[in-house]
N, C-alpha and C positions, 0 to 999 in steps of 0.2 A: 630345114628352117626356112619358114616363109617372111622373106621381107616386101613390107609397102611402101615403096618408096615415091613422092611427090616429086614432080621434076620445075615444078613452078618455081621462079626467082627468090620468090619473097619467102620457100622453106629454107634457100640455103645460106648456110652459115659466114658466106662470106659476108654478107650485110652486118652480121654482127662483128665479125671480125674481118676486117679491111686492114690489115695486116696478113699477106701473106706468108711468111713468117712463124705466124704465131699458126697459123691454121693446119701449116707443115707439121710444126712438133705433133698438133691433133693427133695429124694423120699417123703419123710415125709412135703413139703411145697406142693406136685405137687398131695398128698393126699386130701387138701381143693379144689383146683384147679379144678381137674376132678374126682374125686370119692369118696370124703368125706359124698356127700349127703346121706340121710336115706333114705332108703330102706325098700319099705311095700310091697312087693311083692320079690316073689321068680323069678321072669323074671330078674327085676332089678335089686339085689342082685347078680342075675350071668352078667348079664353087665358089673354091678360096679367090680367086681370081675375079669371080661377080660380086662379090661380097667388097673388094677390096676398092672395084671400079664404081661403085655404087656410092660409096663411101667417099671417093674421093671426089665426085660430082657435087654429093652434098655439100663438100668443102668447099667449092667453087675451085679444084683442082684439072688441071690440066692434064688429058692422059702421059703425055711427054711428063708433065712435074710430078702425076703421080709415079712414075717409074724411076724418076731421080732419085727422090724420099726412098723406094724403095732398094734400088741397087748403088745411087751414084753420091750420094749424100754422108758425109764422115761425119760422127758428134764430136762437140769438142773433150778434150781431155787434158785437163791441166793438174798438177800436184803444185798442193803448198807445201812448207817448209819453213822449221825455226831458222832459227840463228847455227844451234846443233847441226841442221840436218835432217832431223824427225819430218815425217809427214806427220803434218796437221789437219787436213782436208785433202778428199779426192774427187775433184768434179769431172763427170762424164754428161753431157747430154745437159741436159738440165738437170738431172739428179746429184747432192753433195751426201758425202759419206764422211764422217767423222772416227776416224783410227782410236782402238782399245787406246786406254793408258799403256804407257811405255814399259813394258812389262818388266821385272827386277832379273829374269833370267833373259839371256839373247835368245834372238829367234831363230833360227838355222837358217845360213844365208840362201838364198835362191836362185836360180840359173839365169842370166840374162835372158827376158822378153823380149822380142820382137813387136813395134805397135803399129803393123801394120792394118790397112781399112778393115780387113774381117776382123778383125780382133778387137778393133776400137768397138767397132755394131755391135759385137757379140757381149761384150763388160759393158757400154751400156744398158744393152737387154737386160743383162745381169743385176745390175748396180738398182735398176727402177725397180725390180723381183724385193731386192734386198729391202729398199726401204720400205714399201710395201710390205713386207713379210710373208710375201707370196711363193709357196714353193715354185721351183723350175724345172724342168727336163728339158736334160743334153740330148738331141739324136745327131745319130752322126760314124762317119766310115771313121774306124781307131784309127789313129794318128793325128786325127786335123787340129787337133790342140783346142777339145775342151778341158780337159784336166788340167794343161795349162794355163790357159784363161783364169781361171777358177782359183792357181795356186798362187798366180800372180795378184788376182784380188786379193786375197787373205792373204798375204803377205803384206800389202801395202795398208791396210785397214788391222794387222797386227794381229789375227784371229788365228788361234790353234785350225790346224787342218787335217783329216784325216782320211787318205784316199785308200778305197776298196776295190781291189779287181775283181769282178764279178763272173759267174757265167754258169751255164746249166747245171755244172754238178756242182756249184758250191750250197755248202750243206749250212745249216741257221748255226750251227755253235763257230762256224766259222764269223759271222756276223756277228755276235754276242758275247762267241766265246765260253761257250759251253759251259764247264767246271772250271775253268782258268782263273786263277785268283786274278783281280783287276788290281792296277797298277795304281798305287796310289797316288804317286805324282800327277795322274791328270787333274782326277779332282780337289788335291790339293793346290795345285798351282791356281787352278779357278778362285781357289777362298784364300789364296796368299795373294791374287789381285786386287781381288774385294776388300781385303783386308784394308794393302797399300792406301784404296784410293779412302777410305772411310779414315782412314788414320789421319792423312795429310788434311784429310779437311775438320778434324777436330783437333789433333797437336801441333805444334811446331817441329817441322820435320828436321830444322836445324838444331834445336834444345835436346831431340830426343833421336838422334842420327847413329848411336849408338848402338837402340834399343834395336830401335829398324832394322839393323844392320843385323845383330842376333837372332831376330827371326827371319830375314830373308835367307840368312847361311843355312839355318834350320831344315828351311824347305828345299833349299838347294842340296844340300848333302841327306837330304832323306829321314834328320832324326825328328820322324811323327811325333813322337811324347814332347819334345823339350818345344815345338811347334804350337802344338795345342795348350803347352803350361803359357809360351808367352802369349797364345790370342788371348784366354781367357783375363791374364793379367793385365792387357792393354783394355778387353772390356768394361773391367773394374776400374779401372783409371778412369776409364770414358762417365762409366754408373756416376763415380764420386764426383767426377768435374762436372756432371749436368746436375744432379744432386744439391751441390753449393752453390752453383751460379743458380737455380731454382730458388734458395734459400732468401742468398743475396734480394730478389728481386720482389720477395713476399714484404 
């Protein structure tokens, strides 16, 4: 990749942004962008490395600040929380994550995290992939706790998780699952969430706490039929209630 870079005052960015600061986060999002990649050679290493010095001039960055941003720099990490307990937002970085609805089944509890600085870097990396909707890949010697990173996000953001040990002789039916009947608890636990949250927001979840309650046990104890007799009966509810209030307004 050929880059042309101007070294004159008036290309760099700092004139626009006189906030150092704000020129840092730049540098540190424009890090995944163009130079985050790993490096297994010493060619590429010094690439990544021009690429990244180049960049950081642009900013009106100091080599000393750019090497902070890169090694010495922690984002911030804060969790909110109701009254309950529930996380209700997760802020890393300047990126904010918003946790599933609280799901009607528990989550399987998790092993206490350690939040120390690799790990803080690494969930943000993460956290900005996510909102983005950017795939990501982990490299890395097994152990250093990408799996964990990862279990510990989706735990605090509420998200089913499902990890695979991989490696040369694993065969695709192990991936897919070959002829193995699929389990239908996963994808119904997905349409018993959809379900929850479409409900609360057109019933009263206190008038019809009953109702709730018969189809959450449904899906909780596996009986598919009596599951699907009550979706459908709650969507005929919904049909009739939009139905009359439509009527009403003619």
């Amino acid at each position: 990749m050929n880059v042309d870079f101007a070294s004159d005052d008036s290309s760099s960015l700092a004139v626009i942004f006189p906030n150092s600061v704000v020129r840092e986060d730049i540098f540190a999002e424009c890090k995944d962008v163009f130079f985050g990649v790993g490096a297994t050679t010493a060619a590429v290493r010094q690439h990544l490395e021009l690429i990244s010095s180049m960049i950081a001039e642009y900013l009106g960055l100091s080599p000393e600040r750019k090497d902070w941003v890169l090694r010495g720099r922690v984002p911030d990490f804060n969790i909110d929380k109701d009254v309950n307990g529930s996380v209700t937002c997760v802020q890393i970085g300047n990126t904010r994550l918003l946790p599933s609805p609280k799901p009607d089944h528990s989550m399987p509890t998790t092993r206490p995290f350690a939040m120390h600085k690799p790990a803080v870097s690494l969930l943000s990396r993460i956290a900005t992939a996510i909102s983005l909707n950017e795939p990501i890949l982990l490299t890395g010697e097994t152990g250093t706790g990408k799996t964990s990173v990862v279990t510990h996000l989706a735990s605090l953001l509420r998200k089913p998780l499902i990890s695979l040990n991989l490696s040369n002789q694993t065969e695709s039916s192990d991936i897919v699952g070959g002829f193995k009947p699929v389990d239908a608890r996963v994808p119904a636990s997905e349409l018993q969430a959809r379900f929850s949250d479409l409900f609360g927001g057109t019933f009263s979840r206190k008038k019809n706490a009953h109702f709730e309650e018969s189809v959450r046990k449904a899906v909780h104890e596996g009986k598919w039929k009596r599951a699907v007799v009550l979706w459908k009966e709650s969507i005929r509810l919904a049909r009739d209630r939009i139905q009359a209030k439509a009527s009403e307004e003619r």
